[in-house]
N, CA, C and O atoms as a Tripos MOL2 file, in Angstrom:
@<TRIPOS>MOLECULE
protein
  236   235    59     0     0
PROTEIN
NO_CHARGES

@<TRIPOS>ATOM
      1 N         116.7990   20.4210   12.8280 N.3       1 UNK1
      2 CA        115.7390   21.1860   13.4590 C.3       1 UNK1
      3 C         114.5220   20.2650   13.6170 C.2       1 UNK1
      4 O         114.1990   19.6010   12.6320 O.2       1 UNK1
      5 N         113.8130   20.1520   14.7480 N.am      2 UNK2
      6 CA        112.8520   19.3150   14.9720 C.3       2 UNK2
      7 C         111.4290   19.7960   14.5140 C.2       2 UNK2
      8 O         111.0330   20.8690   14.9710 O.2       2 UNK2
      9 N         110.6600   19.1210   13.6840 N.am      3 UNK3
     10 CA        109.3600   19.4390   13.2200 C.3       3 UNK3
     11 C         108.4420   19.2580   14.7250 C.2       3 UNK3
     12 O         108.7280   18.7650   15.8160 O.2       3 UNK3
     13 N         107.3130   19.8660   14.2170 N.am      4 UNK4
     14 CA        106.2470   19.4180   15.2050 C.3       4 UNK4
     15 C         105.2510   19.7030   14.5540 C.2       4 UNK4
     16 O         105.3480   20.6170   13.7350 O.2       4 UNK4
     17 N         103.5510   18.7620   14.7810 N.am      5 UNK5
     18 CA        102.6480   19.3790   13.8520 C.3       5 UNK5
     19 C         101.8240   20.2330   14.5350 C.2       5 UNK5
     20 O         100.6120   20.0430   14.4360 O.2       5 UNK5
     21 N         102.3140   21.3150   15.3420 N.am      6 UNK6
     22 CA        101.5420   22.3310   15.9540 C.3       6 UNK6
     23 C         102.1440   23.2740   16.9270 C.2       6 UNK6
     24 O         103.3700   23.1640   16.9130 O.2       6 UNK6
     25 N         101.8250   23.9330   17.5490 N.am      7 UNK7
     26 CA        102.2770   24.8760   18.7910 C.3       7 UNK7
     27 C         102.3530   24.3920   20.1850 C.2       7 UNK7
     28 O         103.1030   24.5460   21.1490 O.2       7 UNK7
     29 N         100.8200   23.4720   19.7820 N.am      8 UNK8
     30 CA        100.4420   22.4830   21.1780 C.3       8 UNK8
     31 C         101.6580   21.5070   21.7860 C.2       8 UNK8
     32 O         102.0870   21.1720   22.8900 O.2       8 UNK8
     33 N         101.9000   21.2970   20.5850 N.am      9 UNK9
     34 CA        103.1990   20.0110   20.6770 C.3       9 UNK9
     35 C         104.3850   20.5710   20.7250 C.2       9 UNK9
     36 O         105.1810   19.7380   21.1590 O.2       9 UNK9
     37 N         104.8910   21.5630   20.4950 N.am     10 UNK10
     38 CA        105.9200   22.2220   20.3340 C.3      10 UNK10
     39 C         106.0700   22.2560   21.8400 C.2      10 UNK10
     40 O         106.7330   21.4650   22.5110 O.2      10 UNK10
     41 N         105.1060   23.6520   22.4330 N.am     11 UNK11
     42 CA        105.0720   23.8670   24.0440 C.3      11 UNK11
     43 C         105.5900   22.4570   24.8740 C.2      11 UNK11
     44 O         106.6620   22.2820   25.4540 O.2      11 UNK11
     45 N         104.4530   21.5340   24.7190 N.am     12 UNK12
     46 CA        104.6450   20.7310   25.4740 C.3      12 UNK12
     47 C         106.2390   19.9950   25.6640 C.2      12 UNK12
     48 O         106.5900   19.5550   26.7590 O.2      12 UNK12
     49 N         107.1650   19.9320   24.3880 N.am     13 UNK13
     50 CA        107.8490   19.2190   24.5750 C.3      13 UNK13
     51 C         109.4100   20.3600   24.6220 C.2      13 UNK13
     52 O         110.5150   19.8230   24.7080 O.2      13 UNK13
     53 N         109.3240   21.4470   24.5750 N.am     14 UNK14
     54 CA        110.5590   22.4380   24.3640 C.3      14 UNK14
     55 C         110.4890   23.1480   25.4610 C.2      14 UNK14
     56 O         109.5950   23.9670   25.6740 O.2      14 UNK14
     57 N         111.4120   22.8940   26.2270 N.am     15 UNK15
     58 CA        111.1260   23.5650   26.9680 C.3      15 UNK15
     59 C         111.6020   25.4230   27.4020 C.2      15 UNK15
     60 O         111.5080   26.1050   28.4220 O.2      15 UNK15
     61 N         112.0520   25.6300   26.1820 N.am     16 UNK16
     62 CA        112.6600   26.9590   25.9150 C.3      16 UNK16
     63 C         111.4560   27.7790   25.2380 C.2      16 UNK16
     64 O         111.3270   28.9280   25.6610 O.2      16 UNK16
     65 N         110.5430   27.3480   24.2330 N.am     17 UNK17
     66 CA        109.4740   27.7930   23.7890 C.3      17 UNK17
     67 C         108.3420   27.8050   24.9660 C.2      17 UNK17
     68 O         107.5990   28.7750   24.8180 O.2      17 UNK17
     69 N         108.0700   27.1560   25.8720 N.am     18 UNK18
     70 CA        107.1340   27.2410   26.8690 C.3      18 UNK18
     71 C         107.4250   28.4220   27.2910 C.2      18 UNK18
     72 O         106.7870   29.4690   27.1890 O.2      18 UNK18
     73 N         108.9730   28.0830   28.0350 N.am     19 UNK19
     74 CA        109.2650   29.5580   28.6530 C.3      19 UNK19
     75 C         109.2300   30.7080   28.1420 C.2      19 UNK19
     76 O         109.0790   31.6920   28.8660 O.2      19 UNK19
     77 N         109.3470   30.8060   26.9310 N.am     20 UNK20
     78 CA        109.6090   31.9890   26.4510 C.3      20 UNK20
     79 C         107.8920   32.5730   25.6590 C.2      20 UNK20
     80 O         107.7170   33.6530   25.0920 O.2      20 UNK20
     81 N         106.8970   31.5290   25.8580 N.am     21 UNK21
     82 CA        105.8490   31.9680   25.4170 C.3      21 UNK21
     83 C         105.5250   32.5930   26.3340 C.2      21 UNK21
     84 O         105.1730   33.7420   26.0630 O.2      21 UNK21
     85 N         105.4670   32.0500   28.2550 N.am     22 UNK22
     86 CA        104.9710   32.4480   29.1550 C.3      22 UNK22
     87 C         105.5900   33.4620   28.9740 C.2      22 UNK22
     88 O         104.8290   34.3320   28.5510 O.2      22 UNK22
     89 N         107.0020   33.9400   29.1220 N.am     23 UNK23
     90 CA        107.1650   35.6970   29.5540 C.3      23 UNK23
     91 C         106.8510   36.7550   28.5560 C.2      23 UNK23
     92 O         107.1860   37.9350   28.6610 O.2      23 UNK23
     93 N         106.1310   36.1890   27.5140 N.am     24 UNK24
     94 CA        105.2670   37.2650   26.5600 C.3      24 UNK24
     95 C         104.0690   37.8410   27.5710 C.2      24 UNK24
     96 O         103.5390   37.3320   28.5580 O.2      24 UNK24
     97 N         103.9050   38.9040   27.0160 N.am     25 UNK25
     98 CA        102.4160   39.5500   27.3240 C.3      25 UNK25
     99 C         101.5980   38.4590   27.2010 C.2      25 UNK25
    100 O         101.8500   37.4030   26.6210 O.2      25 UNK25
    101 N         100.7150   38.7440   27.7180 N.am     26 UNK26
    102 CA         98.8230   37.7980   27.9620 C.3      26 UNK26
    103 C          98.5010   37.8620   26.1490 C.2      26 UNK26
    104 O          98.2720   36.9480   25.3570 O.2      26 UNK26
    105 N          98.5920   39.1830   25.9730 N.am     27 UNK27
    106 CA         97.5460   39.5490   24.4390 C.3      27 UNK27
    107 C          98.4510   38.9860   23.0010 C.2      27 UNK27
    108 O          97.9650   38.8450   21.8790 O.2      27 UNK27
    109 N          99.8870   38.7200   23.4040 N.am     28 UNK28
    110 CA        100.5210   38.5120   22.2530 C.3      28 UNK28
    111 C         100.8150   36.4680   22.6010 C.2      28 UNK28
    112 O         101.2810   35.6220   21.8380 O.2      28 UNK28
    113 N         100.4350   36.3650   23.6560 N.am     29 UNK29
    114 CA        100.5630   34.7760   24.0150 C.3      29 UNK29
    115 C          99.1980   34.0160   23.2700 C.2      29 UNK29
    116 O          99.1680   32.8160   22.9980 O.2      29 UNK29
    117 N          98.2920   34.8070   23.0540 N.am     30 UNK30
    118 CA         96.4770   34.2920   22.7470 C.3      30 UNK30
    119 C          96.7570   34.6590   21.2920 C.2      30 UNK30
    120 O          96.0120   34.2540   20.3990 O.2      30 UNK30
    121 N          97.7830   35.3920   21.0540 N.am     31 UNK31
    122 CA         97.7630   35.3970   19.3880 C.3      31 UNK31
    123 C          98.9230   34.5340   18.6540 C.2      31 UNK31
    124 O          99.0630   34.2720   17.4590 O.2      31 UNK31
    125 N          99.5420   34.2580   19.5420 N.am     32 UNK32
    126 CA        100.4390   33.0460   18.6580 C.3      32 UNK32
    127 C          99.6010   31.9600   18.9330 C.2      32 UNK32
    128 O          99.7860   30.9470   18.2590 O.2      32 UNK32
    129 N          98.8010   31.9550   19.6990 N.am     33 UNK33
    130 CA         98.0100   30.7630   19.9090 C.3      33 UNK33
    131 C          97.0030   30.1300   19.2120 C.2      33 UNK33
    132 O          96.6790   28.9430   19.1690 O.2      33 UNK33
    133 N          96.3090   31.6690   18.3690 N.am     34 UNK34
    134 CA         95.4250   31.5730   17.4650 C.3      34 UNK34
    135 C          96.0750   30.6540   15.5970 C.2      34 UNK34
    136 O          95.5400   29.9710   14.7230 O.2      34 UNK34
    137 N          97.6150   31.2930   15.8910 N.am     35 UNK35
    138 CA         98.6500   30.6530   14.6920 C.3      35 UNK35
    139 C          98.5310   29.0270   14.7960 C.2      35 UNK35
    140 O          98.5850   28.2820   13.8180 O.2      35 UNK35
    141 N          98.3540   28.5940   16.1880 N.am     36 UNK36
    142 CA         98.8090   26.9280   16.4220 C.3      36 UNK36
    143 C          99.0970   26.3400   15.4190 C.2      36 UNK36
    144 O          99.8730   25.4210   15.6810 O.2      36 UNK36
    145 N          98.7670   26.4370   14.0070 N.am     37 UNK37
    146 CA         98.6300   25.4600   13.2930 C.3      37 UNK37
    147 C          99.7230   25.3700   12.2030 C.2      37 UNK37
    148 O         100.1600   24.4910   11.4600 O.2      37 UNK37
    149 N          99.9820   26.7730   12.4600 N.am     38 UNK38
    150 CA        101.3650   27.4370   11.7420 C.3      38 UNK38
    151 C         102.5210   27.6290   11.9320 C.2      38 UNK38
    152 O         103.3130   28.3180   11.2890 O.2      38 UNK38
    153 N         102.7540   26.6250   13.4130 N.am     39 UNK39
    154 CA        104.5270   27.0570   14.0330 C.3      39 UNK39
    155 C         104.3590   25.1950   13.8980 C.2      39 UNK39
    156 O         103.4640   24.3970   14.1760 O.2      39 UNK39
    157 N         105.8450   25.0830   13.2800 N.am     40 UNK40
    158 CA        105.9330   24.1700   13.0940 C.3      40 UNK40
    159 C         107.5690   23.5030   13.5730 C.2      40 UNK40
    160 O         107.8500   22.3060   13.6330 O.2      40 UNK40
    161 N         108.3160   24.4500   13.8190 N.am     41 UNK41
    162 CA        109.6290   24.7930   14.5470 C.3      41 UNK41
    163 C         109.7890   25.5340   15.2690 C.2      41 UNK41
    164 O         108.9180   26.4040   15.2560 O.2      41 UNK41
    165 N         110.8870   25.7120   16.3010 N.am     42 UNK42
    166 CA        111.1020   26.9080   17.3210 C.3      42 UNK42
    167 C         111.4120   27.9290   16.0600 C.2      42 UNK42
    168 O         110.8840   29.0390   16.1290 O.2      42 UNK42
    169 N         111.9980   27.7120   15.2400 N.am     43 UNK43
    170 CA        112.4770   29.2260   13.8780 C.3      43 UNK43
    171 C         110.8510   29.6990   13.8110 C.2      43 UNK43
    172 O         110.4200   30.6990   14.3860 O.2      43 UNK43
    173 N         110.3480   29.1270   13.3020 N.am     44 UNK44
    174 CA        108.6370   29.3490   13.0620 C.3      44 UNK44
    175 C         108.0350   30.4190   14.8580 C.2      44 UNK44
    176 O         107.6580   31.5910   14.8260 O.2      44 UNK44
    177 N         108.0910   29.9230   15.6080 N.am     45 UNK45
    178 CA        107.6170   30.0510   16.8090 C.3      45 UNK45
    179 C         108.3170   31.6430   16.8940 C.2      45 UNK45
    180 O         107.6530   32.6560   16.6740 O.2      45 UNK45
    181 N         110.2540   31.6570   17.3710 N.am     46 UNK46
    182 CA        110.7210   32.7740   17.4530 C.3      46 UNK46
    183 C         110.2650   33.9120   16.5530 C.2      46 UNK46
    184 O         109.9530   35.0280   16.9690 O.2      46 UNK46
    185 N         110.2490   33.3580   14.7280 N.am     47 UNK47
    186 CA        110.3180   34.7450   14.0670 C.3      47 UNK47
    187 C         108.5780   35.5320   14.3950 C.2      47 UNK47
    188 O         108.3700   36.7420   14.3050 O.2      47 UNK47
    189 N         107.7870   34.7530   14.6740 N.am     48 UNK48
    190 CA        106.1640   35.1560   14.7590 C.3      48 UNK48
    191 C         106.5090   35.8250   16.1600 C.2      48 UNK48
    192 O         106.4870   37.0420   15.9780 O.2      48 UNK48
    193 N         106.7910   35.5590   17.3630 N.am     49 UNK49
    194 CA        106.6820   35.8130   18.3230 C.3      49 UNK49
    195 C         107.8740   37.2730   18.4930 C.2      49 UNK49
    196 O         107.7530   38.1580   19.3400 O.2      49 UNK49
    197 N         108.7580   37.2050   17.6560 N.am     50 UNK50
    198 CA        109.5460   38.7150   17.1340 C.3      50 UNK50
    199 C         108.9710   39.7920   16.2420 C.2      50 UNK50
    200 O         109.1970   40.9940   16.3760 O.2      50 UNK50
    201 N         108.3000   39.3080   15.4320 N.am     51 UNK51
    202 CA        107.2330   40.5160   14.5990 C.3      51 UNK51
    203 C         106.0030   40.6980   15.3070 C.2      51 UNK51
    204 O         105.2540   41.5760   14.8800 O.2      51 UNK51
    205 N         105.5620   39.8570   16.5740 N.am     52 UNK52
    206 CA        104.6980   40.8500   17.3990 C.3      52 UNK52
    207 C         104.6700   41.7650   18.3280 C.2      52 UNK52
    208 O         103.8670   42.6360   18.6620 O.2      52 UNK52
    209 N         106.2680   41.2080   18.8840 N.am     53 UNK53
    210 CA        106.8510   42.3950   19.6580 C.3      53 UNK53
    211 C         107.7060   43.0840   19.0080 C.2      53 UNK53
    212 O         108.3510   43.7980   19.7770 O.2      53 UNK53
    213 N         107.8820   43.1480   18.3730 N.am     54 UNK54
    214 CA        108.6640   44.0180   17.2990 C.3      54 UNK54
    215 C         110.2870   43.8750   17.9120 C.2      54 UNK54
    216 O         110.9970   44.8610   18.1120 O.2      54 UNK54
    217 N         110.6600   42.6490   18.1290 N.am     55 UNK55
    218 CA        111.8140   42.4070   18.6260 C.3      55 UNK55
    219 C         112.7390   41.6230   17.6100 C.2      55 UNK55
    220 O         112.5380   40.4320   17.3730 O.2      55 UNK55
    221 N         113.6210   42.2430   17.1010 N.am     56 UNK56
    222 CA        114.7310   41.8620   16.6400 C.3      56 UNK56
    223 C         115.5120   40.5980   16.5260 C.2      56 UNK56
    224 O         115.6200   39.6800   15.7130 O.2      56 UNK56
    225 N         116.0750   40.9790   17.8290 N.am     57 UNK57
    226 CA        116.6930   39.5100   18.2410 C.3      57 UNK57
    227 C         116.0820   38.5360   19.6910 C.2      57 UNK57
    228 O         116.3780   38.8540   20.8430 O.2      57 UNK57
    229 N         115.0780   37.1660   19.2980 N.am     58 UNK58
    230 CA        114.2950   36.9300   20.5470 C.3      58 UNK58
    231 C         115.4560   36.6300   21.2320 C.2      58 UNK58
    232 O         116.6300   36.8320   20.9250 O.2      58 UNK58
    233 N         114.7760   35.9310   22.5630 N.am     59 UNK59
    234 CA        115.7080   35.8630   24.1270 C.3      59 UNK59
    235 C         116.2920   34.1090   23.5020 C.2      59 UNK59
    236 O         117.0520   33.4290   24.1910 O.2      59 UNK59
@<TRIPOS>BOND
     1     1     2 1
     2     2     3 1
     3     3     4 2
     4     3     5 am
     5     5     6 1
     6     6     7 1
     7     7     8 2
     8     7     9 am
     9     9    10 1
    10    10    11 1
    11    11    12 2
    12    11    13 am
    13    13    14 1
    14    14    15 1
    15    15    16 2
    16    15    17 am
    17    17    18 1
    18    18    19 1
    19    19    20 2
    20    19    21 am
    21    21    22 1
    22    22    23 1
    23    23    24 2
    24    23    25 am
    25    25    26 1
    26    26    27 1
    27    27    28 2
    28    27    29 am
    29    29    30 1
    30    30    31 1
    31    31    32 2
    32    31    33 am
    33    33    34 1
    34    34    35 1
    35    35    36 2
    36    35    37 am
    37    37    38 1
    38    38    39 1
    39    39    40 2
    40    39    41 am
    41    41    42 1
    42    42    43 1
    43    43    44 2
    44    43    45 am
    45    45    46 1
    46    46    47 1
    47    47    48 2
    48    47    49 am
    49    49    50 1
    50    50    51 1
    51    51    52 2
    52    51    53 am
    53    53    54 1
    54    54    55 1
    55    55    56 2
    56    55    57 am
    57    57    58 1
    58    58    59 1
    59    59    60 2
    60    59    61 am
    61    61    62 1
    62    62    63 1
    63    63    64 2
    64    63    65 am
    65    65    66 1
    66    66    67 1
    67    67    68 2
    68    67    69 am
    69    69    70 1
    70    70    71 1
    71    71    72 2
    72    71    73 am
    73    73    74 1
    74    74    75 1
    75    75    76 2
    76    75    77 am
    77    77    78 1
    78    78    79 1
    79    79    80 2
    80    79    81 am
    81    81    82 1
    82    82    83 1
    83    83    84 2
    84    83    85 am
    85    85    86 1
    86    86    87 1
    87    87    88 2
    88    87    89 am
    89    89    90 1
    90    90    91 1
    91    91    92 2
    92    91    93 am
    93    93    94 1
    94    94    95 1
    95    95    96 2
    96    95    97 am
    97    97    98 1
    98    98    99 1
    99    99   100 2
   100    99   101 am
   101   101   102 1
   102   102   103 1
   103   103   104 2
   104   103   105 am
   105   105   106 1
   106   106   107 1
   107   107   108 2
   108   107   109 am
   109   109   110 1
   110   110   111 1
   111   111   112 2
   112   111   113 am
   113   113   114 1
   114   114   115 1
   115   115   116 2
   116   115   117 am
   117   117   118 1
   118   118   119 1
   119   119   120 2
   120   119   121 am
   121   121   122 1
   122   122   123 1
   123   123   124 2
   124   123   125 am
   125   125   126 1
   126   126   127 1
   127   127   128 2
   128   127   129 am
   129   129   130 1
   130   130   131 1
   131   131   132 2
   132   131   133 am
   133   133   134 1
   134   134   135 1
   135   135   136 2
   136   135   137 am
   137   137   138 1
   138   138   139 1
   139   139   140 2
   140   139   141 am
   141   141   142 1
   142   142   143 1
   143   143   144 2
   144   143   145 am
   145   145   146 1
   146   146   147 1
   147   147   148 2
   148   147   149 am
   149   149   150 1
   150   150   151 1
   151   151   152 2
   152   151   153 am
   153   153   154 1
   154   154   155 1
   155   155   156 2
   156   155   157 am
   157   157   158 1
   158   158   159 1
   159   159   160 2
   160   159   161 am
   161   161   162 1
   162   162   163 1
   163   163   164 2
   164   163   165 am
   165   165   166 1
   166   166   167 1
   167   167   168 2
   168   167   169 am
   169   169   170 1
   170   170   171 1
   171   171   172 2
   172   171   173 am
   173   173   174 1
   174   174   175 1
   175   175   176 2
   176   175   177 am
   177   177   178 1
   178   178   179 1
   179   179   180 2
   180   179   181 am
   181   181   182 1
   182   182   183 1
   183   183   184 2
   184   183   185 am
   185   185   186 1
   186   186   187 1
   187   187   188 2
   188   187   189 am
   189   189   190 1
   190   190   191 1
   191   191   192 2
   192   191   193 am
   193   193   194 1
   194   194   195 1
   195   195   196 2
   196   195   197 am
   197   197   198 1
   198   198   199 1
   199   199   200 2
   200   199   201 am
   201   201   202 1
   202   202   203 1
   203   203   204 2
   204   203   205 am
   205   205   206 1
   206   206   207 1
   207   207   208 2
   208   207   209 am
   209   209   210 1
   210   210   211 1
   211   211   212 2
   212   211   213 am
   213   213   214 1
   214   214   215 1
   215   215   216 2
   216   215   217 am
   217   217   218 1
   218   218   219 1
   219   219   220 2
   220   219   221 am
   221   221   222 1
   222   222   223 1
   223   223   224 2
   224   223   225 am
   225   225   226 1
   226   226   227 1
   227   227   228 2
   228   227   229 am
   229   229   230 1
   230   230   231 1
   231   231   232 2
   232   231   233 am
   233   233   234 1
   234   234   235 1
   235   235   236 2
@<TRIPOS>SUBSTRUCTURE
     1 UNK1         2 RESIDUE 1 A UNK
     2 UNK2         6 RESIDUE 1 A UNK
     3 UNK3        10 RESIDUE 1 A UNK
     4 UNK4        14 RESIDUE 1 A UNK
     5 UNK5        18 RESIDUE 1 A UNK
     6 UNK6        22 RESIDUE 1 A UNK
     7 UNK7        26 RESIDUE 1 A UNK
     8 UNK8        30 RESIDUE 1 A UNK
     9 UNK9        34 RESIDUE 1 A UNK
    10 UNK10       38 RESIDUE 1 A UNK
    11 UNK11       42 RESIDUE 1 A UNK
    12 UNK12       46 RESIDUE 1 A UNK
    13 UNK13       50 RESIDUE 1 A UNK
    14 UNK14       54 RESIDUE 1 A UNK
    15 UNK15       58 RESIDUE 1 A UNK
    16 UNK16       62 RESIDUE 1 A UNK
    17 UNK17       66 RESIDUE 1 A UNK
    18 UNK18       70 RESIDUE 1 A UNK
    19 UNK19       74 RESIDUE 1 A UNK
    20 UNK20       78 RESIDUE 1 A UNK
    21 UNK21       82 RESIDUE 1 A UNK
    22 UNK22       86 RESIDUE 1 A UNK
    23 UNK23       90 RESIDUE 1 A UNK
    24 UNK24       94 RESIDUE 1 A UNK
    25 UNK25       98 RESIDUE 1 A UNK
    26 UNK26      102 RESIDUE 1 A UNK
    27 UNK27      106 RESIDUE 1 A UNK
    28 UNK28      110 RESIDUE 1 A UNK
    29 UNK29      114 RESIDUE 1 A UNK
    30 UNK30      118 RESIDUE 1 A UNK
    31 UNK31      122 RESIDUE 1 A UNK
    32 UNK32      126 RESIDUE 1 A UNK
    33 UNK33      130 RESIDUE 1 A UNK
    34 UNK34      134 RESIDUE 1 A UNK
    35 UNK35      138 RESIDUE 1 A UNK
    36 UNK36      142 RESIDUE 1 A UNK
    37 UNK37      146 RESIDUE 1 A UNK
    38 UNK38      150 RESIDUE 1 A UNK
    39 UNK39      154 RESIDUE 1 A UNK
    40 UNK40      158 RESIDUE 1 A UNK
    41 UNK41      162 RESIDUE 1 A UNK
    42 UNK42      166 RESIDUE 1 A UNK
    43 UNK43      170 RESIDUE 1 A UNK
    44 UNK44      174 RESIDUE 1 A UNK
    45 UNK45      178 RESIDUE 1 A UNK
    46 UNK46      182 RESIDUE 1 A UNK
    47 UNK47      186 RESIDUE 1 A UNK
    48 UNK48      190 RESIDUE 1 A UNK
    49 UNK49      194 RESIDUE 1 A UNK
    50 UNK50      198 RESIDUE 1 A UNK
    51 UNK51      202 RESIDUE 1 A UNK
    52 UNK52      206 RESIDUE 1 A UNK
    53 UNK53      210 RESIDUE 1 A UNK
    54 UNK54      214 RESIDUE 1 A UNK
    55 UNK55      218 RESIDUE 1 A UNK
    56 UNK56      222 RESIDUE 1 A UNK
    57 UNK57      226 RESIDUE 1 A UNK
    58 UNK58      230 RESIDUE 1 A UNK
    59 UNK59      234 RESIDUE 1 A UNK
């Protein structure tokens, strides 16, 4: 699993996490955003971005 030291860096280089940040809502995209400092893997990225939509299993 690939580390990264942020969200910033994550986006930029995954290109499955970009996508899948963009087809979030506006209000839940500005709040994983506020985390940046705390996703440190796509596991990190998916499970935050599943307990805000209250989604189970992400895309």
């Amino acid at each position: 699993m690939k580390y990264y030291s942020d969200l910033h860096q994550m986006v930029m280089d995954d290109n499955y996490v970009r996508t899948y940040l963009l087809s979030l809502p506006v209000n839940v995209q500005m709040t994983i955003h506020n985390e940046n400092d705390k996703m440190h893997t796509r596991d990190d990225f998916l499970r935050y971005a599943a307990k805000l939509t209250k989604r189970s299993n992400p895309v």
